[in-house]
N, C-alpha and C positions, 0 to 999 in steps of 0.2 A: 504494500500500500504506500503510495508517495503522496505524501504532504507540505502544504505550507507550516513553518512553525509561525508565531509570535513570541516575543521575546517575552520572560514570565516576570515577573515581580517578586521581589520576599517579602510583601505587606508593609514595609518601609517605606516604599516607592523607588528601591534600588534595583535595577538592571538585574538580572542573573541571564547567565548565557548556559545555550546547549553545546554539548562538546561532541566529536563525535568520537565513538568509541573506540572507531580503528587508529584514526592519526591525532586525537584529541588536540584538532583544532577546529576551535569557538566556530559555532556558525551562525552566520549575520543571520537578521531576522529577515521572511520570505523566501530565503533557501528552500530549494525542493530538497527533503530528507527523507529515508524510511526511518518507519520507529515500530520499534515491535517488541515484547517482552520476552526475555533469555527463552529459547527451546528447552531447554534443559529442568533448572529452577522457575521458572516464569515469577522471580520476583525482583528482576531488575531488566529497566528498559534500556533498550537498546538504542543506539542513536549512530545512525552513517550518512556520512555527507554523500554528493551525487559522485562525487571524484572517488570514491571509496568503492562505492558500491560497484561503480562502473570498470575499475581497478580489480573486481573481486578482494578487495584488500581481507587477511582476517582481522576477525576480531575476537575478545575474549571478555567472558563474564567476571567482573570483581570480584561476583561473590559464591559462583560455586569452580569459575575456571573453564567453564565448557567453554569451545575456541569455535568458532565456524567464518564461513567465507566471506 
């Protein structure tokens, strides 16, 4: 599923950025991104820029490790 993100807020009114999980670099708001929760754990979201994706770059779960494409 490819989406637009928007950039989220921490209730302060300060910026937080998404990162993407393979090259963890920040992606600007409006980026087309997939996001989809670990295959594995399904309890950590996953986040890949278009250059990642397209790259098949891997990537890996922080929190239980499973690595995929």
């Amino acid at each position: 599923m490819l989406i637009f993100i928007d950039v989220p807020t921490n209730g302060y009114g300060e910026t937080m950025t998404n990162v993407c999980t393979s090259c963890s670099r920040d992606i600007p708001q409006g980026e087309i991104v997939v996001k989809f929760p670990c295959p594995s754990c399904g309890e950590v979201e996953i986040l890949r820029c278009a250059k990642c994706r397209r790259l098949s770059n891997p990537y890996r779960c922080p929190k239980c490790g499973f690595s995929g494409p």
